[in-house]
C-alpha positions as CSV (number, residue, x, y, z in Angstrom):
1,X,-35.5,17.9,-51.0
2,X,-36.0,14.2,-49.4
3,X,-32.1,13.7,-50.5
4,X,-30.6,17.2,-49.1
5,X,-32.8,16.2,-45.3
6,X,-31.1,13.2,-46.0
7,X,-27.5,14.3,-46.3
8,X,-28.2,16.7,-43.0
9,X,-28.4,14.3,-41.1
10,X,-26.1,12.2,-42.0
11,X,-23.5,14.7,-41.8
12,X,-24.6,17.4,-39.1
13,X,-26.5,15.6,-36.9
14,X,-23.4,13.3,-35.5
15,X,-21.8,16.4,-35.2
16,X,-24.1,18.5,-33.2
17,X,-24.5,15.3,-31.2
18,X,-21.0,15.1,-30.6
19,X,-20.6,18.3,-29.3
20,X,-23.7,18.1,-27.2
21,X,-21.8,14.7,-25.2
22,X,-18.5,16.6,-25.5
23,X,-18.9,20.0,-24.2
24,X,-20.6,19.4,-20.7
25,X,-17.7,16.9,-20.4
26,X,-14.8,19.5,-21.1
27,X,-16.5,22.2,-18.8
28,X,-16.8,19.5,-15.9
29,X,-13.1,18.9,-16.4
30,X,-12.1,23.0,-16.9
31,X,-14.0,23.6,-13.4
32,X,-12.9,20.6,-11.8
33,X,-10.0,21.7,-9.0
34,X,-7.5,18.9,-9.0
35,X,-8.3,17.0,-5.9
36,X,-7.7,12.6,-4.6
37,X,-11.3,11.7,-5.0
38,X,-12.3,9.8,-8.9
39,X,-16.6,9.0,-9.2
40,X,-16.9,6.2,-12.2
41,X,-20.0,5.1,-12.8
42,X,-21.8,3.0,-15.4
43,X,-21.9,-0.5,-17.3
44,X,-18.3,-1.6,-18.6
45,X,-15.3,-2.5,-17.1
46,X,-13.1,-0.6,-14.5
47,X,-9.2,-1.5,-14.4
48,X,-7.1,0.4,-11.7
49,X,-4.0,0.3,-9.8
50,X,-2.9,2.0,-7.2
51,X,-2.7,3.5,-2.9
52,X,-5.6,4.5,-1.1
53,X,-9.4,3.7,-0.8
54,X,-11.5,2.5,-3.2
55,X,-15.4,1.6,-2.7
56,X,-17.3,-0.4,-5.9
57,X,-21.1,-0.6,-5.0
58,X,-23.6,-2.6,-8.1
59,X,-23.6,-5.4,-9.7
60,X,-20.4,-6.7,-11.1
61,X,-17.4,-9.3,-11.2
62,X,-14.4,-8.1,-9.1
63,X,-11.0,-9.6,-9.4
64,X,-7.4,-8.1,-8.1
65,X,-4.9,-8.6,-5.9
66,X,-3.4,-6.9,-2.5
67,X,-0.9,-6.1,-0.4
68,X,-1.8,-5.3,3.3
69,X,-5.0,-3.4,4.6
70,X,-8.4,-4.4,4.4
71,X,-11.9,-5.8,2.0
72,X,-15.2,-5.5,3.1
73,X,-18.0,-6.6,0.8
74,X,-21.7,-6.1,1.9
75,X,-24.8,-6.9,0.9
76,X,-24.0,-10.4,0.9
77,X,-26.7,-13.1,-0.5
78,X,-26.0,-17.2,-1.3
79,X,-25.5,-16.2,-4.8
80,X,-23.0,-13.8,-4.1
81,X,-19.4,-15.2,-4.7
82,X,-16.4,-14.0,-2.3
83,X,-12.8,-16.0,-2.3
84,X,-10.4,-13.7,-0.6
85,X,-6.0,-15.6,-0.1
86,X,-4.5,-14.6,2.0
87,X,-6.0,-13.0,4.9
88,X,-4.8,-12.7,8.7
89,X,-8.7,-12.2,10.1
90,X,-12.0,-12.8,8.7
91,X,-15.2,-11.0,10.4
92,X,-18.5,-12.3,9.3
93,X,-21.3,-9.5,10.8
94,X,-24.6,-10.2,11.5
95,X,-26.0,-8.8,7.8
96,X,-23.7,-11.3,6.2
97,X,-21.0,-8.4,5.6
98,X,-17.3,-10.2,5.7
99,X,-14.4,-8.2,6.6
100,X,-10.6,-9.7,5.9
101,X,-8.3,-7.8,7.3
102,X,-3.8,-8.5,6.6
103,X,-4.7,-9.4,3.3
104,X,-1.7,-10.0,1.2
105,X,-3.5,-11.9,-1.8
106,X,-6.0,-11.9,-4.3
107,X,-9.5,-11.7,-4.2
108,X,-12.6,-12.7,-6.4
109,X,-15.9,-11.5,-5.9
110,X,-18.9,-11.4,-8.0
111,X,-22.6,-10.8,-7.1
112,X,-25.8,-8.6,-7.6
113,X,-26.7,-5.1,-5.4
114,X,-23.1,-5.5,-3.5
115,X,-20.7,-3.1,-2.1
116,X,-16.8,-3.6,-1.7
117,X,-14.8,-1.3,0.3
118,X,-11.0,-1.6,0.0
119,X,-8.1,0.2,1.9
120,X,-4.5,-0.6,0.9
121,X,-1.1,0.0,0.2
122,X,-1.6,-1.0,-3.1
123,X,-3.9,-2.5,-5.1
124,X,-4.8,-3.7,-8.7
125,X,-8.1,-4.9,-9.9
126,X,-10.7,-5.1,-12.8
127,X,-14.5,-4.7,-12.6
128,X,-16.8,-5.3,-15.3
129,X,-20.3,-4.7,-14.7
130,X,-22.5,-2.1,-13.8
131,X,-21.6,0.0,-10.8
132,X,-20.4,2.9,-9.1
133,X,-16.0,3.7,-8.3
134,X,-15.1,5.6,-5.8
135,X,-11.3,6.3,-5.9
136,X,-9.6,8.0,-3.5
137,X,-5.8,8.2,-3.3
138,X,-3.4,7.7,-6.1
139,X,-3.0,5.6,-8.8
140,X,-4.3,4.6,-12.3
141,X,-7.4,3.1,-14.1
142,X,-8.2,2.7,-17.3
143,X,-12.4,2.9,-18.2
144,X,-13.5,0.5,-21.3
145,X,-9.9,0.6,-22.5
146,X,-9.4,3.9,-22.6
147,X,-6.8,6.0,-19.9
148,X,-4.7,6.1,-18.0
149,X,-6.2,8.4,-16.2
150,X,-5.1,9.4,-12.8
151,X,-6.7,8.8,-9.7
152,X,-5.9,12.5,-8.9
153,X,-7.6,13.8,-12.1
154,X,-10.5,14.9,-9.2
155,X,-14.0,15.5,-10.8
156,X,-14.2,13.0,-13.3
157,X,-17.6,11.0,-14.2
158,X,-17.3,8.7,-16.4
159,X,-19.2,6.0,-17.8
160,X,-18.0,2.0,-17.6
C-alpha cells in the first residue's frame, strides 16, 4: 500500500499540479481582449525591445539603451546607482528623482524600492531582479528566457 501512495504521487500529483498553474493561466489569456498594455511581475529577468512606455518599479539592475524621449528614476537613495550617456537635460527634484530628457544613449541603473519610467522611440533593456513591468506600446520581451512575446499580447501576468 505504502508503495502504490508512493507511485501516486509521484505520477499524479505533478500533474494535477500542473494543471492547477496552467489552467487559470490559459483562461486569463482566452478572456484577455488584445489590447497595448503588458503587467510582468516577479523575481527573474525582463529583456524587451521596443516603442512606447515602459515603467519598472522594485528592486533590480537595469541596463539598455535609447533613442530620444525621456528616464525618470525615483526613489533615489546614496546606494542607488544611475549612469545615464547621452542626455540633452538633466532635472534633479527635490525627492532626489532625476529626469534626463534627449537621451540618445545607454543607461545603467541599479538600486533597492526604485521606480524608472521610460518614454521612447525605441528602446532595449534587460532587468533582473524583483519588480513590477509595465509595457505599453509595441515591441518584444522575453521573461526568464522564454518569448517573444508581444507587447500587444494585452493581459498577460507573468512571473520574472
Amino acid at each position: 500500500m505504502r508503495r502504490l501512495s508512493t507511485m501516486f504521487r509521484i505520477a499524479v500529483l505533478p500533474a494535477v499540479l500542473s494543471l492547477a498553474v496552467a489552467a487559470p493561466a490559459a483562461v486569463a489569456a482566452a478572456d484577455a481582449a488584445p489590447t497595448s498594455d503588458v503587467v510582468v511581475a516577479g523575481s527573474g529577468t525582463l529583456a524587451a525591445k521596443g516603442t512606447g512606455y515602459v515603467r519598472l518599479a522594485g528592486s533590480y539592475v537595469l541596463n539598455g539603451s535609447r533613442d530620444g524621449g525621456w528616464l525618470k528614476v525615483t526613489g533615489v537613495t546614496p546606494w542607488t546607482v544611475v549612469r545615464v550617456s547621452g542626455w540633452e537635460s538633466k532635472t534633479r527634484f527635490a525627492d532626489g528623482s532625476l529626469l534626463f530628457r534627449g537621451v540618445h544613449g545607454s543607461f545603467h541603473i541599479a538600486g533597492r524600492s526604485i521606480a524608472t519610467a521610460i518614454s521612447n522611440p525605441l528602446v532595449r533593456f534587460a532587468a533582473t531582479g524583483h519588480d513590477r513591468a509595465h509595457l505599453v506600446g509595441t515591441g518584444i520581451y522575453f521573461v526568464n528566457g522564454h518569448g517573444p512575446f508581444r507587447w500587444a499580447d494585452g493581459g498577460v501576468n507573468s512571473a520574472f
